[in-house]
LUMRO-717553 format. One record per residue (C-alpha): residue in three letters; y, z, x; residue number from 1. Coordinates in Angstrom, 2 decimals. Layout:
! residues N
{site ALA; {Y; Z; X}; NUM};
...
! end
This chain:
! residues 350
{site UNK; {-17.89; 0.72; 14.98}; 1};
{site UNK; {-21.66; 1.30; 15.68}; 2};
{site UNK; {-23.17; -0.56; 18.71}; 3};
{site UNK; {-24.66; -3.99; 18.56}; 4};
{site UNK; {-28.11; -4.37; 18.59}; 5};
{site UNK; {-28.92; -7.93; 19.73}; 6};
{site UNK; {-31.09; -10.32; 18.17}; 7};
{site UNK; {-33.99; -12.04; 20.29}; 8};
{site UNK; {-32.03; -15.87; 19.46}; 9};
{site UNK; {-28.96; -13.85; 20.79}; 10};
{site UNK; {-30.87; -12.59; 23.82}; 11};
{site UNK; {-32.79; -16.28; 24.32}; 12};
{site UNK; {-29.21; -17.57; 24.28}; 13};
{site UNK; {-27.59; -15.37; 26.88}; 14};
{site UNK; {-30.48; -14.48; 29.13}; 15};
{site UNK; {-29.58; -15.73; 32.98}; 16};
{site UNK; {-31.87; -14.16; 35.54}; 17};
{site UNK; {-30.01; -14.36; 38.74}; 18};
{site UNK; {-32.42; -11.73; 40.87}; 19};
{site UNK; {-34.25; -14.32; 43.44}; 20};
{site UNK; {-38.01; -13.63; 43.44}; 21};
{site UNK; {-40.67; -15.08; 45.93}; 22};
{site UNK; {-41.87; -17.94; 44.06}; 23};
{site UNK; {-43.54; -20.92; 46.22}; 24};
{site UNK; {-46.95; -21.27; 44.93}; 25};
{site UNK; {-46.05; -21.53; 41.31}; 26};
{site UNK; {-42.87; -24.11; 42.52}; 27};
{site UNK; {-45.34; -26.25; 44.53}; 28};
{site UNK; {-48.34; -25.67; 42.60}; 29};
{site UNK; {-48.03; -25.25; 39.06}; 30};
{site UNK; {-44.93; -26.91; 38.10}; 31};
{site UNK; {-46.29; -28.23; 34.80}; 32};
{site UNK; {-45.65; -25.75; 32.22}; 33};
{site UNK; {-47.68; -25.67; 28.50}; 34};
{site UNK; {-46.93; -24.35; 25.76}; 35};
{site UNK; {-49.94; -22.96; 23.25}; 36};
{site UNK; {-48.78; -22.83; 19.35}; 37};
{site UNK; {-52.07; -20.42; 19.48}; 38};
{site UNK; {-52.79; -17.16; 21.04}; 39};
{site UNK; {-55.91; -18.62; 22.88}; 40};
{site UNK; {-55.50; -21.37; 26.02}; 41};
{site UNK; {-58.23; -23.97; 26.42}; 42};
{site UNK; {-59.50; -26.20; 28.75}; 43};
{site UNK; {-61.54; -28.79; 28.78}; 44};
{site UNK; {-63.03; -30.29; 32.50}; 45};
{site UNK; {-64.94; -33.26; 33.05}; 46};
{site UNK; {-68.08; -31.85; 35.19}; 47};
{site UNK; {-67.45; -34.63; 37.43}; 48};
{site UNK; {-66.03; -35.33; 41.22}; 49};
{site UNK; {-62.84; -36.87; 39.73}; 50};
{site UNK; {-61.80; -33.99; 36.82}; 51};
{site UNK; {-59.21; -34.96; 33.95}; 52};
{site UNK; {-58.05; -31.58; 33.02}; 53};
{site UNK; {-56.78; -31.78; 29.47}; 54};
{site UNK; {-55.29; -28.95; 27.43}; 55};
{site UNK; {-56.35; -29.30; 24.05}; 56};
{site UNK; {-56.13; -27.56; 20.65}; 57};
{site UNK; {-59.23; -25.36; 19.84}; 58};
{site UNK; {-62.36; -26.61; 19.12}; 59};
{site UNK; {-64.91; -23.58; 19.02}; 60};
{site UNK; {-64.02; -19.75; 18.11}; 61};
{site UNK; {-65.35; -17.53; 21.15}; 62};
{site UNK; {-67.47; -18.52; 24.25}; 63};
{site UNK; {-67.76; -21.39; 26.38}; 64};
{site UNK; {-69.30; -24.68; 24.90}; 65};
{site UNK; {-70.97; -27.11; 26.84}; 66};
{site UNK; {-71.23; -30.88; 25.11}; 67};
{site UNK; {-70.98; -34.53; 26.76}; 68};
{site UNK; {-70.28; -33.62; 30.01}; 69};
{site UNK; {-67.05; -31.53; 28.86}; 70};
{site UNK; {-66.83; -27.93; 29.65}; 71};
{site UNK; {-64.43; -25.91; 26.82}; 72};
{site UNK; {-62.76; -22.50; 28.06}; 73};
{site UNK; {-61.15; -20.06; 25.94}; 74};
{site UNK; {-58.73; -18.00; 27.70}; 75};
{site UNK; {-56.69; -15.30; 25.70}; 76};
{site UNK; {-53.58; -14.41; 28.09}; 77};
{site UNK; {-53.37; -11.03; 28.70}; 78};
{site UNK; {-49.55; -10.14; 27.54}; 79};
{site UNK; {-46.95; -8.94; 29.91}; 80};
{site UNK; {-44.25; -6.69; 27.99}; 81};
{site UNK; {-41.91; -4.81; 30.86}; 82};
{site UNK; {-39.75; -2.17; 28.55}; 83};
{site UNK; {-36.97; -0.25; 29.11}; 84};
{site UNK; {-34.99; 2.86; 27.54}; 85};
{site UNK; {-31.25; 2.39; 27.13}; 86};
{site UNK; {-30.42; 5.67; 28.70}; 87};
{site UNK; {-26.89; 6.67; 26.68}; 88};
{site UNK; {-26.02; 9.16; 29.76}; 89};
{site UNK; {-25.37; 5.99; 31.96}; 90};
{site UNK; {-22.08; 4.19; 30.08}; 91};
{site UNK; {-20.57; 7.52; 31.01}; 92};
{site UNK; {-20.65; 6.63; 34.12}; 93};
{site UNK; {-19.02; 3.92; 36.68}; 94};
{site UNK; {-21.59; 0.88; 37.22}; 95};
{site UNK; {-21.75; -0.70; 40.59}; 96};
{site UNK; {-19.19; -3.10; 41.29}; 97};
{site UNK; {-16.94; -1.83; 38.29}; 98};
{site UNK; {-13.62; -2.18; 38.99}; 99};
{site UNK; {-11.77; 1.00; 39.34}; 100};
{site UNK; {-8.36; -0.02; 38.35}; 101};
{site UNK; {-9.65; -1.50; 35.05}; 102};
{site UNK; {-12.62; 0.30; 34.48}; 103};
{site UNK; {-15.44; -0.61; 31.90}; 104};
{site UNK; {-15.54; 1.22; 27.91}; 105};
{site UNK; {-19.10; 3.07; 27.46}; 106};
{site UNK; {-19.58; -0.18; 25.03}; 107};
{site UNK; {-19.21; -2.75; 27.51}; 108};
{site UNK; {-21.64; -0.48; 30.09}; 109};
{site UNK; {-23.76; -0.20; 27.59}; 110};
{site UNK; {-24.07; -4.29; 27.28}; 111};
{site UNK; {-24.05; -4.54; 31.39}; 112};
{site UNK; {-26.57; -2.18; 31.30}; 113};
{site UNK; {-29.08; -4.23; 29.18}; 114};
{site UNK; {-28.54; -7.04; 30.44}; 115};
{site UNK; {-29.40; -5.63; 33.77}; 116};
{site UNK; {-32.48; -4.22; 32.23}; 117};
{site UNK; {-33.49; -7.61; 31.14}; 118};
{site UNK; {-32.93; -9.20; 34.70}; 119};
{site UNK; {-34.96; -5.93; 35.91}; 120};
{site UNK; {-37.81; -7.10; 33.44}; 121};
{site UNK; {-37.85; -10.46; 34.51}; 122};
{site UNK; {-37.86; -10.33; 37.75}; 123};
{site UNK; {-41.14; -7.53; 37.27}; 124};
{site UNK; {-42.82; -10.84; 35.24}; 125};
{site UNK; {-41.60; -13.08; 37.87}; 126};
{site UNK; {-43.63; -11.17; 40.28}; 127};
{site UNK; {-46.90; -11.33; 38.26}; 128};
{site UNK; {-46.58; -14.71; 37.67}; 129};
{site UNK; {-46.19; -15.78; 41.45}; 130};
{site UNK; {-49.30; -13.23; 42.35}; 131};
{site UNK; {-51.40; -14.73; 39.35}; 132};
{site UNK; {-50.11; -18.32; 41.16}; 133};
{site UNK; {-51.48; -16.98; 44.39}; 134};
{site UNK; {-54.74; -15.42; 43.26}; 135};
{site UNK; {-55.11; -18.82; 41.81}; 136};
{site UNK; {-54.50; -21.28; 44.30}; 137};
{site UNK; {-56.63; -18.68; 47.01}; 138};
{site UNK; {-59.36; -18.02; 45.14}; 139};
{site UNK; {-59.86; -20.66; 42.70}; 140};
{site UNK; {-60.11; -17.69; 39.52}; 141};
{site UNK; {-58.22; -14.51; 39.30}; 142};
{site UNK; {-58.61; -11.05; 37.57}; 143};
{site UNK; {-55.88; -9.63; 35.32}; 144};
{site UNK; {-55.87; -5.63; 35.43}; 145};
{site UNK; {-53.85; -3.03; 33.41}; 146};
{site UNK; {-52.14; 0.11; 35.18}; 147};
{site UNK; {-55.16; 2.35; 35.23}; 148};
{site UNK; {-57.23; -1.04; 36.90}; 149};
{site UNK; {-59.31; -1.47; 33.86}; 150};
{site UNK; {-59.93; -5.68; 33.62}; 151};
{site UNK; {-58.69; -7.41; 31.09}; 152};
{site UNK; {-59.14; -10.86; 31.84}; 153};
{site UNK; {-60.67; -13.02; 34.50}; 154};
{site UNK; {-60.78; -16.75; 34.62}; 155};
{site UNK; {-63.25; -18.68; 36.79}; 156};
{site UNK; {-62.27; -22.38; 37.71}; 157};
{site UNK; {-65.76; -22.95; 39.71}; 158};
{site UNK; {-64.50; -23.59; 43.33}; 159};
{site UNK; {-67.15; -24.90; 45.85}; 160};
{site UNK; {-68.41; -22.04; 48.09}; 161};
{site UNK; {-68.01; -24.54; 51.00}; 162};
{site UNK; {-64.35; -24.45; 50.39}; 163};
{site UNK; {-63.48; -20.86; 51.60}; 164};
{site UNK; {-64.41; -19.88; 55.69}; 165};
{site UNK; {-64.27; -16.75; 57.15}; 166};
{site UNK; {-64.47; -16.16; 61.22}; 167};
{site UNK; {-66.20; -13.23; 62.00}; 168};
{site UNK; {-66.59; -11.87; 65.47}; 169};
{site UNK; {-66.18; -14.43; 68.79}; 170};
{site UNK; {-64.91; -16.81; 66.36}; 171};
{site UNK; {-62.02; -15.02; 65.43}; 172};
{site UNK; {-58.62; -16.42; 66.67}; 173};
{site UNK; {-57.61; -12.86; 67.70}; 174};
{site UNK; {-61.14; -12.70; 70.10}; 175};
{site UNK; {-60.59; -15.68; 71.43}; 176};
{site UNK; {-56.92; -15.58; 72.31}; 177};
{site UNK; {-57.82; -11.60; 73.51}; 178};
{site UNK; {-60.34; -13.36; 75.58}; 179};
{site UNK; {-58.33; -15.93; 77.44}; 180};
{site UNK; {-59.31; -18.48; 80.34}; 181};
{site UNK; {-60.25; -21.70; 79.92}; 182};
{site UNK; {-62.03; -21.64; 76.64}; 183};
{site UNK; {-58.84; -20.03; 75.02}; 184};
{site UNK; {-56.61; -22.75; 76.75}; 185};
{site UNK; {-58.53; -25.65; 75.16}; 186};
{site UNK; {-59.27; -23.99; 72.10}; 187};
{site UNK; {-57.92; -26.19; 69.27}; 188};
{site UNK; {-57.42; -24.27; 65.97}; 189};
{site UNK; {-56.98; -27.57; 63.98}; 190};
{site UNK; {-60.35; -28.61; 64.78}; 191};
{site UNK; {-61.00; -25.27; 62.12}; 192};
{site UNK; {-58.51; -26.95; 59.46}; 193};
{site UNK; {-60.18; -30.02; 59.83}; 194};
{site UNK; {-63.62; -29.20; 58.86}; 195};
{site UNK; {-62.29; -27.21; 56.27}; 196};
{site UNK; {-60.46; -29.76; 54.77}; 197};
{site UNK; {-63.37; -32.50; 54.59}; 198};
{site UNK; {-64.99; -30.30; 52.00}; 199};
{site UNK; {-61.69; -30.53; 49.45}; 200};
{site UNK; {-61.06; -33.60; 46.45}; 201};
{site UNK; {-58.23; -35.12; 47.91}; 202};
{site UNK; {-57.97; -33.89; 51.51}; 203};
{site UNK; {-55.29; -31.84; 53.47}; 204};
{site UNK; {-51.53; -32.52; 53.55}; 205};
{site UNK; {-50.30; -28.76; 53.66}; 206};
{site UNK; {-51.47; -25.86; 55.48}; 207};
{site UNK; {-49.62; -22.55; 54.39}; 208};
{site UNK; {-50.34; -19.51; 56.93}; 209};
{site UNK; {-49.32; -16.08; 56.20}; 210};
{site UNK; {-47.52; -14.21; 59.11}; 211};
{site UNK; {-50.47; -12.96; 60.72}; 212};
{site UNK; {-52.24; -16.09; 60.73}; 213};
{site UNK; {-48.88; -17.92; 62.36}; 214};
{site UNK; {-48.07; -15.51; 64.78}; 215};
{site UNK; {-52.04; -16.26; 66.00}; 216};
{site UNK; {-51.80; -19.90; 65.42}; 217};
{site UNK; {-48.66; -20.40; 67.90}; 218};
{site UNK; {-49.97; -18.87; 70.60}; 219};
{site UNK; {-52.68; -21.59; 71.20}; 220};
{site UNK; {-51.90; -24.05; 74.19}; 221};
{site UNK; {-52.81; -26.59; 71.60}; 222};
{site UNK; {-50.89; -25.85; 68.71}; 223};
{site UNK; {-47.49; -25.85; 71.52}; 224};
{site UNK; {-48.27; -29.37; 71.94}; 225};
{site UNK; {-49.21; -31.07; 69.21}; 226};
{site UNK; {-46.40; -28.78; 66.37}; 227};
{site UNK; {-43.91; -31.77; 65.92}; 228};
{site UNK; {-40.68; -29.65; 64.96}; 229};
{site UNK; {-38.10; -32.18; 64.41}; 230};
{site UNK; {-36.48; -32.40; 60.91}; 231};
{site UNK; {-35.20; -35.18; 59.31}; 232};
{site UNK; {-38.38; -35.89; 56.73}; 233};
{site UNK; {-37.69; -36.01; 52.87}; 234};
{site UNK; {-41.32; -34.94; 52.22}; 235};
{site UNK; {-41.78; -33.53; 48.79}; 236};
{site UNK; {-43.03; -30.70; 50.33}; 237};
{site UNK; {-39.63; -29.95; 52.11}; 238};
{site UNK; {-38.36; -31.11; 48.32}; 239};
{site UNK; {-40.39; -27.91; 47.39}; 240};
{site UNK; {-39.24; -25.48; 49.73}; 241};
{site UNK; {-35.37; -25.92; 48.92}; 242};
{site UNK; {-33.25; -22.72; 48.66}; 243};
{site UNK; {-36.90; -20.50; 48.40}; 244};
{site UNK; {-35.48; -18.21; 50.61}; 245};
{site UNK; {-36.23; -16.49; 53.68}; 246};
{site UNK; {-39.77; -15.95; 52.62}; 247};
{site UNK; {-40.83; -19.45; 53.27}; 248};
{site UNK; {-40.23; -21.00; 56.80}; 249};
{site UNK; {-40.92; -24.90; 57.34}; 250};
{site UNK; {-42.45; -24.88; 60.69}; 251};
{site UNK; {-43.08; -28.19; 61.26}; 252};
{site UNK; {-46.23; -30.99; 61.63}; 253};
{site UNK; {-49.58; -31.55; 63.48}; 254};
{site UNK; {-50.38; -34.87; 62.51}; 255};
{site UNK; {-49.44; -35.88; 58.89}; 256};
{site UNK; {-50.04; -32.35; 57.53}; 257};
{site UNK; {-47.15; -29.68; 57.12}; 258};
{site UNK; {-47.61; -25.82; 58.62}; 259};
{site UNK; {-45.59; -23.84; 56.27}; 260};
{site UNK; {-45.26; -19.99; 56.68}; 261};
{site UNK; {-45.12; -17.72; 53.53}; 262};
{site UNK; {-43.97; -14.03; 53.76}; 263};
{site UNK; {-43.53; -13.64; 50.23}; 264};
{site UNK; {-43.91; -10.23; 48.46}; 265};
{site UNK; {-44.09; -7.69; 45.74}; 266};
{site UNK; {-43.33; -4.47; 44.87}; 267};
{site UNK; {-46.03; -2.10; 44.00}; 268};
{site UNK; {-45.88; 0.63; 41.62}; 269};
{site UNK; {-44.98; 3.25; 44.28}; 270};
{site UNK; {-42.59; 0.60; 45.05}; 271};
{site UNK; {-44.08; -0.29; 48.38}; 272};
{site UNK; {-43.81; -3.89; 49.65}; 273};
{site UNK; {-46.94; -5.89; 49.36}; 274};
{site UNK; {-47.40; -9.72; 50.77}; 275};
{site UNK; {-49.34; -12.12; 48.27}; 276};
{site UNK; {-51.05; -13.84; 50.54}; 277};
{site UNK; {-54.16; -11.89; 52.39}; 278};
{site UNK; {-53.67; -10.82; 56.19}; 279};
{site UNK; {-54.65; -13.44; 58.57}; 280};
{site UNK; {-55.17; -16.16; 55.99}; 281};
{site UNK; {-54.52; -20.02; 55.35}; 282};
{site UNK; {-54.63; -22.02; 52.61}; 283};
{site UNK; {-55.23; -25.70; 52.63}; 284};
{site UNK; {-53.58; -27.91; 49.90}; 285};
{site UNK; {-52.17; -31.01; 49.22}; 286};
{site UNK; {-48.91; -31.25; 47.74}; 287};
{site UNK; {-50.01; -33.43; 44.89}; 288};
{site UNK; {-52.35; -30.80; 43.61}; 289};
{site UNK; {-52.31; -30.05; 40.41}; 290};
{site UNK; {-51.88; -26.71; 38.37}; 291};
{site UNK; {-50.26; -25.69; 34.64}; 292};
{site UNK; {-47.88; -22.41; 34.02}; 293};
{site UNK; {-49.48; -22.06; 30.44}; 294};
{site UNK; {-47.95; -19.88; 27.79}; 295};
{site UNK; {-49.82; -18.58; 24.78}; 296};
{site UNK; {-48.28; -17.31; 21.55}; 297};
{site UNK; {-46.72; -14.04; 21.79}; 298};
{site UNK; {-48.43; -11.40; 19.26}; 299};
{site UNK; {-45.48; -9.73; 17.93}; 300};
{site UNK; {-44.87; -9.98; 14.24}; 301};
{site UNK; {-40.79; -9.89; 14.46}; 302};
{site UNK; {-41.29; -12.83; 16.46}; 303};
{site UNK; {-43.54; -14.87; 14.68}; 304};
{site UNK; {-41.46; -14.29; 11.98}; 305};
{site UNK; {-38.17; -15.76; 13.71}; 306};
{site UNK; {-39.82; -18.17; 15.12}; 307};
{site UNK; {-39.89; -16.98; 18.31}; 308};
{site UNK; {-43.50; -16.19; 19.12}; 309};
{site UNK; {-43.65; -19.84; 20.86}; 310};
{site UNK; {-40.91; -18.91; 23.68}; 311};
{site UNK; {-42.28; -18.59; 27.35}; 312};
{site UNK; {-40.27; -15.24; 27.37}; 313};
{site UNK; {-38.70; -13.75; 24.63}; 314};
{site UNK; {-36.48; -10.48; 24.14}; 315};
{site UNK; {-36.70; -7.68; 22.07}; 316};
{site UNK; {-33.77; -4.89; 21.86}; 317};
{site UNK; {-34.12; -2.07; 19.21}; 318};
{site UNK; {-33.25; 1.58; 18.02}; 319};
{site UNK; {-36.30; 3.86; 16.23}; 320};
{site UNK; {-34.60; 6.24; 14.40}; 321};
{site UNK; {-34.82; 10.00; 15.06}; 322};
{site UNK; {-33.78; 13.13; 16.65}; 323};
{site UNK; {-32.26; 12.04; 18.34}; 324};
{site UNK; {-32.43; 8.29; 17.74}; 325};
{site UNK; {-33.35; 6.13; 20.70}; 326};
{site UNK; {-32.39; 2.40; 22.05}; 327};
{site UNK; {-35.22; 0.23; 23.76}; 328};
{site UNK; {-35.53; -3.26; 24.74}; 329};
{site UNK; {-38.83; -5.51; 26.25}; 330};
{site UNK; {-39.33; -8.84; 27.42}; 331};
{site UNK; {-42.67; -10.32; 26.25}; 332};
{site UNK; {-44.88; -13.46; 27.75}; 333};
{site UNK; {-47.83; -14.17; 27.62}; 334};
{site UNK; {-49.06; -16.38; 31.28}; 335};
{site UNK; {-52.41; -17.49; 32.36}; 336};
{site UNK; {-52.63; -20.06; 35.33}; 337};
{site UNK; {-54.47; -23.02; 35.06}; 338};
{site UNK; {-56.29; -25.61; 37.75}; 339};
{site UNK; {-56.80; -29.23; 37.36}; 340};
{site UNK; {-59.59; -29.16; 39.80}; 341};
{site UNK; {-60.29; -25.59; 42.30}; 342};
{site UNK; {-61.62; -27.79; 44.92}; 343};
{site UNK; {-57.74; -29.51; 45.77}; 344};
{site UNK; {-57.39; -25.87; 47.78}; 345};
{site UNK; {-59.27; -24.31; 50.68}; 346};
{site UNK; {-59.24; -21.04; 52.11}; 347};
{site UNK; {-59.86; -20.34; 56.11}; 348};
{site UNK; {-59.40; -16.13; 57.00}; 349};
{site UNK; {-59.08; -16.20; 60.46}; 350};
! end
């Protein structure tokens, strides 16, 4: 009986990605998710302190349009398609945790072995998606790249200059702490969260520090006195954080805002461990801010013709004939992040 080659409803149906991947800025930040019946995303902002954000259905073919206030953008997602081989070698051989008293046939490795593929795939686009989040969220636009670093799309949501600070020199927490004596001892590094925070729309209830940034923070008389540790709240910020993992640590409060630590990473190509958030940095939020996980259609004729092209992932699993004849499956998206207004977020590098 020849092997099954699963259909993408089939693959829809049984997909369950169980692989946890460092996710907090999309789960606090963009927890709306759009779908786009078109290939092209727009968005339309009110040029105004109080933006409206609306997605909308195109209005214009190519560039940005300016009329009545409104400001259109076109964005095209730039497609995501992880792919894998179905190497026939491998359902020769024991998987890991196969039992050995009642061990698997090469057809039911074979199935493991896809589906494994898939969670493999998903948990690649997972990781884009969370450093598209971040890139987001930190620098109010991001740049999407290919493997050989050629652009292929960037998307500018206009954040204020006056929301992003950088300490340079004596006014680095590092200099000031290596400096010591008095100064250090009074030095308050809220009074730098503070001032940062008056220039953003709604103000500051969250302050998420990378681990460089924390492990400087703490050491400040200040900080020891005023971090209120004790648990008990039912924030929606602790809400947010549930079962995240060990990448995200709840530190506590100064005052009514929330010091959250996020060591949450990637894997490069070389397959080297990189954080998402820069060294020694902190962004500001509030935890109503708003962002949308938007999905354009996917350009893949199979799909469209099933249906399919609509999905926020969908699965593809064939065999190209040949000499021999070879099996290959792909998951396909296609992302881009959207802000309701770039000024809700603040960035201090300390």
């Amino acid at each position: 009986m020849p092997a099954a080659i699963f259909t993408p409803k089939e693959l829809i149906a049984a997909r369950k990605n169980k692989q946890r991947v460092s996710s907090l800025f999309r789960a606090m930040f963009f927890k709306t998710v759009v779908p786009f019946q078109t290939k092209e995303i727009y968005l339309d902002k009110v040029n105004q302190n109080i933006p409206i954000a609306a997605f909308v259905s195109p209005i214009v073919e190519g560039k940005v349009m300016r009329l009545n206030g409104y400001k259109t953008q076109k964005i095209t997602p730039a497609l995501l398609k992880p792919k894998h081989e179905v190497d026939v070698e491998n359902t020769q051989l024991r998987l890991a945790g196969e039992s050995l008293d009642t061990p698997l046939t090469p057809e039911q490795r074979r199935d493991a072995i896809i589906m494994q593929n898939f969670d493999d795939e998903e948990v690649a686009i997972n990781q884009a998606l969370e450093f598209m989040a971040v890139e987001c969220v930190m620098n109010g636009a991001y740049t999407i790249k290919d493997d050989t670093g050629a652009e292929l799309l960037q998307v500018d949501f206009e954040r204020s200059a006056n929301n992003k600070k950088v300490l340079l020199g004596a006014e680095k927490w590092s200099a000031i702490l290596l400096a010591g004596g008095a100064a250090a001892e009074a030095y308050d590094p809220f009074k730098d969260i503070e001032d940062l925070a008056d220039e953003m729309t709604n103000g500051c209830d969250v302050a998420i520090l990378d681990g460089t940034a924390w492990s400087l923070f703490r050491q400040f008389k200040t900080v020891k006195e005023k971090l209120e540790t004790r648990r008990g709240s039912t924030s929606t910020l602790e809400t947010a954080l549930k079962d995240l993992g060990k990448d995200v640590s709840y530190k506590g409060n100064i005052g009514d805002t929330s010091i959250v630590v996020y060591r949450g990473h990637y894997k490069n190509k070389a397959g080297e461990k990189v954080r998402y958030m820069p060294d020694g940095s902190i962004l500001l939020a509030h935890s109503a801010a708003e962002g949308a996980e938007c999905y354009g259609q996917i350009p893949d004729a199979k799909l469209l013709a099933e249906g399919l092209a609509n999905q926020r992932m969908a699965y593809k699993h064939w065999i190209t004939d040949g000499d021999p004849s070879v099996e290959w499956q792909q998951t396909l998206t296609a992302p881009a992040m959207a802000l309701m207004d770039a000024d809700e977020f603040a960035v201090l590098i300390v």
